[in-house]
ZAMARGU-4260 file (C-alpha; in steps of 0.2 Angstrom, whole numbers, plus 5000, padded with zeros to 4 digits):
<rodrens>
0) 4920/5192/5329 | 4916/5198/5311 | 4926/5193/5296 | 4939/5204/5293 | 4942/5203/5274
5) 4960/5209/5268 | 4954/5215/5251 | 4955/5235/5255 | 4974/5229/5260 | 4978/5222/5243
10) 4989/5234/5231 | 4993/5231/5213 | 5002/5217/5205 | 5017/5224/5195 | 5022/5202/5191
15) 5018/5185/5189 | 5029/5186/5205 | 5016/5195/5215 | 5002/5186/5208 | 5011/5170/5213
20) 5012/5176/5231 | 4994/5184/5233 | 4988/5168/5228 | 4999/5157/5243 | 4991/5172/5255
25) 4974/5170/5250 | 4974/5152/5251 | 4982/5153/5268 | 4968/5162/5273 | 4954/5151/5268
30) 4961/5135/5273 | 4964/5144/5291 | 4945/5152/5289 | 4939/5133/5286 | 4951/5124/5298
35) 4954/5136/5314 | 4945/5137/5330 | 4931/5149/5325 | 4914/5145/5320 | 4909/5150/5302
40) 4891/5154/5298 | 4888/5157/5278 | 4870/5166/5275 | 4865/5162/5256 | 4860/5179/5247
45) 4854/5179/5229 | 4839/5187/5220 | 4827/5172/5224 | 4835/5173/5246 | 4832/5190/5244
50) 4813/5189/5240 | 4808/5176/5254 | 4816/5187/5269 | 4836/5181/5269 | 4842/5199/5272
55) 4832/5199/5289 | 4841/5182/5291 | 4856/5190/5289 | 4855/5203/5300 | 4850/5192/5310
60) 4866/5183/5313 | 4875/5197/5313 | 4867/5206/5327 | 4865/5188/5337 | 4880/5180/5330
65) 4892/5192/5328 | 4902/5191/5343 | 4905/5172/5343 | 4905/5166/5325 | 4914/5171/5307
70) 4898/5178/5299 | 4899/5177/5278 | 4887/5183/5265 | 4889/5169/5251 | 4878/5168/5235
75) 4863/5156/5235 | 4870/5138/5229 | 4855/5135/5216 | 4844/5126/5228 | 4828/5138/5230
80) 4818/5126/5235 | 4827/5127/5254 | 4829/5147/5255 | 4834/5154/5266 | 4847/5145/5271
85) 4861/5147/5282 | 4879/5135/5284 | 4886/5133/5299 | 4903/5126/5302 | 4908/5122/5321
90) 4927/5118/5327 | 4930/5102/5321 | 4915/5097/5311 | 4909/5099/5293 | 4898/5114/5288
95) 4880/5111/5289 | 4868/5117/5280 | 4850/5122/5286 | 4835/5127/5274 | 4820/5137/5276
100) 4827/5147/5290 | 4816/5162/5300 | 4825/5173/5310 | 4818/5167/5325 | 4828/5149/5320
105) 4845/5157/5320 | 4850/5155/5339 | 4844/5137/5341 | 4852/5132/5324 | 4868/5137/5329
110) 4867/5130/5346 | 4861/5115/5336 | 4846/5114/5343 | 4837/5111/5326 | 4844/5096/5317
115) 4824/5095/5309 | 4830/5109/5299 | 4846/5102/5293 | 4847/5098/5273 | 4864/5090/5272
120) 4883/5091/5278 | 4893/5101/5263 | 4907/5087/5261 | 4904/5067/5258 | 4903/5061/5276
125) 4887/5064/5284 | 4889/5069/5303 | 4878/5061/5315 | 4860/5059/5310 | 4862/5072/5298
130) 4867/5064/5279 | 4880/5073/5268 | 4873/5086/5255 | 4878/5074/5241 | 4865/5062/5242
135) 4853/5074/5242 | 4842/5070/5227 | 4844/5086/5221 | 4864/5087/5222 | 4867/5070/5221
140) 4866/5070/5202 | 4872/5084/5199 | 4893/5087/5192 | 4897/5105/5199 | 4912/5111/5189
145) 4906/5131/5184 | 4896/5130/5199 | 4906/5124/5212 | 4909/5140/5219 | 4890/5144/5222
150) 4885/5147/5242 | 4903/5143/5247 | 4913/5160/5242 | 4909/5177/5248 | 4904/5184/5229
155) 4913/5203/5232 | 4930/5192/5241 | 4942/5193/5227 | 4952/5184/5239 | 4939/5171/5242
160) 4940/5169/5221 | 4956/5166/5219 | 4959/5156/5232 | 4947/5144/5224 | 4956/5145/5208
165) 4952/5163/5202 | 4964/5169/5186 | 4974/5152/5186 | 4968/5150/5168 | 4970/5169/5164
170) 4988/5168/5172 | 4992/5153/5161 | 4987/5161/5145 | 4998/5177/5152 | 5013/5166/5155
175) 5014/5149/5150 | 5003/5147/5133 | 5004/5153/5115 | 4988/5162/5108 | 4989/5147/5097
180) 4991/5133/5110 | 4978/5141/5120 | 4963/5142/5105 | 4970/5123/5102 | 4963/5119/5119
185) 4947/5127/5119 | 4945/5118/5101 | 4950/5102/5106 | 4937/5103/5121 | 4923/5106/5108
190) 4916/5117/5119 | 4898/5126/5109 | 4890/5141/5112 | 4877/5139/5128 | 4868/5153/5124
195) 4857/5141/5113 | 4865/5143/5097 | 4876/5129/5101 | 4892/5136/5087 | 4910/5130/5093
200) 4919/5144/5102 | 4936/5138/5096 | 4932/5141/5078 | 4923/5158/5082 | 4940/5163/5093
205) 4952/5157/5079 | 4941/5167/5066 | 4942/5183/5078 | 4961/5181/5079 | 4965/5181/5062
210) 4955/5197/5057 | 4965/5209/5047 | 4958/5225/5054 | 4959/5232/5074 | 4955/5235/5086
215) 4944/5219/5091 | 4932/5218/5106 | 4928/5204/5116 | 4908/5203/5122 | 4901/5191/5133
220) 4882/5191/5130 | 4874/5189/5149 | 4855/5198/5143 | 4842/5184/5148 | 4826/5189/5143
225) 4818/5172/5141 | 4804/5167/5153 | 4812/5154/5165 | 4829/5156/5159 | 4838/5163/5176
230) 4856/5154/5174 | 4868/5168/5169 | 4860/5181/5183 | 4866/5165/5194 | 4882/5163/5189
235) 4882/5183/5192 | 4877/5182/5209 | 4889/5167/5214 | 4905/5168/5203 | 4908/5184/5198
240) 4927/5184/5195 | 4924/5167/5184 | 4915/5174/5172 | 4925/5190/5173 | 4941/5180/5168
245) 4936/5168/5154 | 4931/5187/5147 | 4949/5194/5150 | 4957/5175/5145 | 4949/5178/5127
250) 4954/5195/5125 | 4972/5191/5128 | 4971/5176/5117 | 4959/5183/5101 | 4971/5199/5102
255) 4956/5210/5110 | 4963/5224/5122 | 4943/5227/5126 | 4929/5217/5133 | 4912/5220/5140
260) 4900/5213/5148 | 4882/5216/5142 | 4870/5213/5157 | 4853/5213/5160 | 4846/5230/5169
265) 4832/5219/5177 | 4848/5209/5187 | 4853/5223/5200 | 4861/5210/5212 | 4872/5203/5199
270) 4876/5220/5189 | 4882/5226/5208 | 4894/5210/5212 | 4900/5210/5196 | 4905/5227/5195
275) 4914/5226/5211 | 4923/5211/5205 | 4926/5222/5188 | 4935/5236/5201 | 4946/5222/5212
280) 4953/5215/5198 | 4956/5232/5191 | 4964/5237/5209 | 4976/5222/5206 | 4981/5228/5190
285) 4974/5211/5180 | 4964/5224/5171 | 4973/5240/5162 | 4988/5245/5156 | 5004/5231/5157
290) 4995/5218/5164 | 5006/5210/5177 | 5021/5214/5168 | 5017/5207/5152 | 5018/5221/5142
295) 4998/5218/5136 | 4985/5229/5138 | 4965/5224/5142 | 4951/5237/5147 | 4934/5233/5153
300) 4917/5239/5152 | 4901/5235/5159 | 4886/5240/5149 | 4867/5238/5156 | 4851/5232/5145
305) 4834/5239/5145 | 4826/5225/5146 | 4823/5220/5127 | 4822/5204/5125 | 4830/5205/5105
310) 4846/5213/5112 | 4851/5194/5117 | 4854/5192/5098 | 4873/5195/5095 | 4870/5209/5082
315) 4855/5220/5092 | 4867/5216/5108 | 4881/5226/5099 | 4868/5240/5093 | 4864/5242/5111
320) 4881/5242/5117 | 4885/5256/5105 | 4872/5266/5112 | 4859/5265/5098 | 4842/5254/5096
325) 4846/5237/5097 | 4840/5228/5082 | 4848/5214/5072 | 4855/5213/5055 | 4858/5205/5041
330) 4873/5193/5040 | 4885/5193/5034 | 4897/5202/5039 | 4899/5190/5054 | 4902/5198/5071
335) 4920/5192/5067 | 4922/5201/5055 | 4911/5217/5058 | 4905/5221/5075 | 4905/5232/5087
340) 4910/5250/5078 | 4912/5240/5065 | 4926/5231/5071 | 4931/5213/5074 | 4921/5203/5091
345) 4920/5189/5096 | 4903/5188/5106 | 4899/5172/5117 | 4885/5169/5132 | 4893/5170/5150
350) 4891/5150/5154 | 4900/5147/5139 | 4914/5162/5145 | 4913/5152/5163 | 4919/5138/5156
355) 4935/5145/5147 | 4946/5146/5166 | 4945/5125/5168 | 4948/5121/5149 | 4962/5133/5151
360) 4969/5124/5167 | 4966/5107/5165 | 4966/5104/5146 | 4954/5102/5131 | 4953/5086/5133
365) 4946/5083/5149 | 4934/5094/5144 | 4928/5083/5130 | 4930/5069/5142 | 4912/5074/5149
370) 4896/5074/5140 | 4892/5066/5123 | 4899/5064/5109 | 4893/5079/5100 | 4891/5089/5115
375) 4902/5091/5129 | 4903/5099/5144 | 4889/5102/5159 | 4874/5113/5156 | 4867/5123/5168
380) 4847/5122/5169 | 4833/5129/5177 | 4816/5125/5177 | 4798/5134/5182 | 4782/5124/5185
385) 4774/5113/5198 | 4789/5101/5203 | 4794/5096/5220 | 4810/5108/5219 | 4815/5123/5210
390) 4832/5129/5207 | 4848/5133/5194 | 4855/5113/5194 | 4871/5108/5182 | 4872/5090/5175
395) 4882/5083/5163 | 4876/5084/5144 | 4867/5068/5141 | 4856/5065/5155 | 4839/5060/5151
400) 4823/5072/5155 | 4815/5061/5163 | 4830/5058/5176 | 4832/5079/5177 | 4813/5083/5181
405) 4809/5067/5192 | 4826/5063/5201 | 4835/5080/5202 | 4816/5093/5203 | 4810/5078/5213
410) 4794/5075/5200 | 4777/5083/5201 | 4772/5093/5217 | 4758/5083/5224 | 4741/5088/5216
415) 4748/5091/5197 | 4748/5079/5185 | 4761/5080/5171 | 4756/5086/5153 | 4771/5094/5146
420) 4786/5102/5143 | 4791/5118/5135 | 4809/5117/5129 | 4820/5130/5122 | 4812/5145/5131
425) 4800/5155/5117 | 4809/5146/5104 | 4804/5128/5101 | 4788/5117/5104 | 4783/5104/5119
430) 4787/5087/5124 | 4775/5075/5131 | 4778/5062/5143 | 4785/5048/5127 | 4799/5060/5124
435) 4807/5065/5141 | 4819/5047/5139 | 4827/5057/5127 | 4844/5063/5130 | 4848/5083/5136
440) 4857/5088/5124 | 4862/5101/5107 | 4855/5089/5096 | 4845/5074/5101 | 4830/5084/5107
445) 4828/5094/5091 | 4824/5076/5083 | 4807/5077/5090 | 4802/5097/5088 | 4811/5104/5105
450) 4829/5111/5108 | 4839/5114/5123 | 4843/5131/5121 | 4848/5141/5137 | 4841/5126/5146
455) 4827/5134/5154 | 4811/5121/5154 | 4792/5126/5159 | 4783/5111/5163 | 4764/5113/5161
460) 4750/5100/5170 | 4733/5094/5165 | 4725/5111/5171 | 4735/5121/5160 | 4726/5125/5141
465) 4738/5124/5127 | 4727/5135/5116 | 4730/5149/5130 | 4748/5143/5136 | 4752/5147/5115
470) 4744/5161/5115 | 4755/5168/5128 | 4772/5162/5122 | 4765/5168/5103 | 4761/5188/5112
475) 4781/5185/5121 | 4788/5185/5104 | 4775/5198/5097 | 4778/5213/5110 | 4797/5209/5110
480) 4800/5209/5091 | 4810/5224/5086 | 4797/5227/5072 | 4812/5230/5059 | 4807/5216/5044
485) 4788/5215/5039 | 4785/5195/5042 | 4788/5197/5062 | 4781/5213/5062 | 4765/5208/5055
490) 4766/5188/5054 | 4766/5189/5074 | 4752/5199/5079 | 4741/5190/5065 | 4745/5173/5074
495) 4738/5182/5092 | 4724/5187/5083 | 4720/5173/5076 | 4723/5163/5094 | 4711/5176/5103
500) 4699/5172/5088 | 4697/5154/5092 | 4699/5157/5111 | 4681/5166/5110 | 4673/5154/5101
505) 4674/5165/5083 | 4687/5154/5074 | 4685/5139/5062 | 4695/5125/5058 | 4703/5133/5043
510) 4710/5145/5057 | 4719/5130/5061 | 4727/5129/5041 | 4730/5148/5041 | 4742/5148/5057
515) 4750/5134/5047 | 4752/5145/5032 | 4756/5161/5040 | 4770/5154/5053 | 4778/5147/5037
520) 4781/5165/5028 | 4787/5169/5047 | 4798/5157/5049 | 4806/5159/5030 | 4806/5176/5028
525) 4810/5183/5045 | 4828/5193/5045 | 4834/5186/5064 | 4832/5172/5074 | 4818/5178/5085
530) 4807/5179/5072 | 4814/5162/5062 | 4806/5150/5078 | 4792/5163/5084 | 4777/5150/5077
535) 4788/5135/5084 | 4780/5135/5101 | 4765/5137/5094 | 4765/5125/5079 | 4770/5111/5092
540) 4757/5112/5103 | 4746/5111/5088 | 4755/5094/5083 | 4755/5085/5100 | 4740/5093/5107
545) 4726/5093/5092 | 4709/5087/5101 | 4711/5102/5113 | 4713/5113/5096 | 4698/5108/5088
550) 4689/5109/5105 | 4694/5128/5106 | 4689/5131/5090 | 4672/5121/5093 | 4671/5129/5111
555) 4682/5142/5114 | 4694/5142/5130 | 4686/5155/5140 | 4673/5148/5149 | 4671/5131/5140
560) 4666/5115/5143 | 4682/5102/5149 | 4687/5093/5132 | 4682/5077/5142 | 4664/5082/5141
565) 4663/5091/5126 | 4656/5081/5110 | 4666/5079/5094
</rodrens>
């Protein structure tokens, strides 16, 4: 027995009316999915699933499964570390979850013949033998709130969305609150830009409203290019009707009657569910002309990257949009005042946008209620290395390092020794193992040389050579700088030539003094932000990790003695 979903039976919505009662219809439906006689079986699909074989799995259950179970393709719920997994739900019981299923598991895991491969029960009482997911050590620290929805809602289901809250916020904003009360809210949360610029989105939306000229855009930034930085391609995959209405929730508000979404090209999975959620809401008539009766307009665009990295700045990204090279430029104008066809736009990251719906519905102030006092809010985070798990996890904003690597990664991956940690992607330098009691957060870590940026961390052990690992993030920001203003365009490639210089055993410790020098006229004289923390990485590593500098330039890094047996 397949799912039968009723979304090619749903018609537009002409009023709040018809809103109010698709919602009690949709919610019906998933209580009935989750409390009737059937069996449900949920297979997680994402990008990471996809690689390690969870299509097979799939098709799998639907060729074994199909006639006896409710078969469901979910999007992966940030736990890589156990795909594929599957979810089964029998008459009576809570959904369990299995992980690192092969197809030849499928039958005997849903006759439950395979508790061994059972992670946890998806609700807070474990059943039998098998513990609930929450005290898992990855989950159990965790505070889900944009996230919730990840491996429990089939991603393409617009049904499945708003039965799980989907366009409550954007109804509210439609119906119920003033473009005024609603920017109060979204002030009052505090809520800052989680793209790593960290600027409050209340004060960006209240300058957007208040432009003299029209039309304005609305832009949600989702182009990652960042090594380790997977978050927004996650959300993407899981949730896509959650980003799609924090979008359409600041147009009404900031007086926008366009938005768009810039995307990644490299995130074809993502681009794919979030253009089908883009055409259901569109079908419904929460996108277009007289929106639900309201007499307001809001159109919708999804536009593609090509895979620059620089088109994440605000300014290239609208370059890019407008169809031209994507480069930045000098500021101001603020976007807010000049953007996109020179028009007014308020640009902000996707996790920033997902957080818009719940601020929206359940008030400013319970938004600030979490995190610190300067940063509020959860963060989404990811992380690449050797650590016991992998994954996209969200905690709230405060939580030590050291409690986020060793208690929710689960530590080193037996074998590896910790060194370090590069924070802020390609745009700050390392931590070692004294800083990682310091809180996560906008402004604690930048104390000490890193930043949180996108949240994305890369944790390096004792075989990794910090002369090479900076030489690689130096080349990142080389071959991805747009090559408009002279000091990035020339300051970089000088550093990576002056790395490969010490790496083969050529350089001198005034090597060491000119990087110092040259990543200072970088870092003052570059025109964007890519080439204002270009050096960073690499000047950090210089601070924390010096004997291994001077051994590289004494040495070299390729083919050289270990620094424990070299002399001084």
């Amino acid at each position: 027995m397949v799912n039968a979903p009723m979304d090619s039976r749903l018609t537009r919505l002409e009023s709040r009316e018809d809103f109010l009662e698709l919602r009690a219809r949709a919610q019906s439906r998933w209580q009935n999915l989750w409390e009737g006689g059937q069996t449900v079986v949920s297979v997680g699909i994402g990008s990471s699933s996809i690689a390690k074989g969870a299509l097979t799995v799939l098709d799998t259950c639907r060729a074994e499964l199909g006639n006896v179970a409710t078969i469901r393709e979910v999007s992966g719920n940030g736990a890589f570390w156990m795909e594929p997994w599957i979810e089964v739900r029998r008459p009576g019981e809570p959904p369990v979850v299995y992980g690192q299923i092969e197809p030849t598991d499928v039958v005997a895991v849903f006759n439950g013949e395979c508790d061994d491969l059972a992670v946890g029960v998806r609700g807070d009482t474990p059943l039998g033998n098998i513990p609930s997911l929450n005290e898992h050590p990855f989950f159990k620290d965790q505070l889900q709130v944009i996230s919730r929805n990840a491996g429990v809602i089939e991603p393409d289901s617009i049904e499945d969305a708003i039965a799980r809250g989907a366009y409550d916020g954007y109804f509210k904003v439609l119906f119920e609150l003033s473009a005024e009360e609603a920017i109060a809210e979204v002030t009052a949360a505090n809520v800052r830009g989680r793209g790593g610029g960290g600027f409050p989105a209340g004060i960006k939306w209240e300058s957007g409203r208040k432009a003299r000229v029209t039309e304005r855009y609305v832009v949600c930034n989702s182009h990652e290019g960042e090594p380790n930085v997977y978050k927004d391609r996650h959300l993407h995959e899981c949730d896509p009707h959650r980003i799609l209405e924090g979008i359409l929730i600041a147009c009404i508000v900031c007086g926008a009657e366009r938005g768009y979404n810039y995307i990644g090209g490299e995130y074809p999975l993502a681009i794919r569910r979030f253009r089908q959620a883009v055409a259901d809401a569109e079908r419904l008539g929460l996108i277009g002309k007289n929106v639900l009766g309201t007499g307001k307009n809001v159109a919708f665009r999804v536009r593609t990257g090509g895979g620059a990295y620089i088109c994440g700045e605000a300014s290239a990204m609208m370059f890019s949009i407008m169809g031209v090279r994507g480069q930045p430029r000098t500021k101001p104008p603020r976007s807010v005042e000049e953007g996109l066809w020179k028009r007014p736009t308020i640009a902000n990251n996707t996790e920033t946008l997902a957080n818009i719906p719940d601020i929206i519905v359940n008030g400013g102030e319970w938004f600030a209620g979490l995190g610190t006092e300067s940063s509020k809010g959860t963060k989404l985070m990811t992380v690449q290395g050797p650590l016991a798990r992998h994954g996209v996890v969200e905690v709230e904003m405060g939580m030590t390092l050291r409690q986020l690597l060793d208690n929710v990664f689960g530590g080193m991956a037996e074998g590896y020794t910790f060194k370090g940690v590069q924070t802020g992607g390609v745009s700050a330098g390392p931590l070692t193992d004294q800083h990682l009691d310091i809180p996560v957060d906008f402004d604690s870590l930048g104390d000490v040389g890193g930043m949180l940026g996108s949240g994305g961390w890369v944790i390096f052990d004792e075989s990794v050579n910090v002369v090479d690992f900076a030489r690689y993030l130096t080349a990142f920001n080389r071959y991805e700088s747009c090559s408009k203003c002279v000091p990035c365009r020339l300051g970089n490639p000088a550093l990576v030539e002056i790395l490969d210089r010490i790496r083969f055993g050529r350089g001198t410790m005034d090597d060491l003094t000119l990087i110092q020098r040259t990543s200072k006229h970088i870092i003052e004289l570059s025109l964007c932000g890519l080439g204002q923390v270009a050096p960073v990485p690499l000047l950090g590593m210089m601070e924390h990790f010096p004997d291994e500098f001077a051994h590289a330039v004494k040495y070299g890094t390729v083919a050289a003695p270990p620094l424990s047996l070299a002399a001084d």
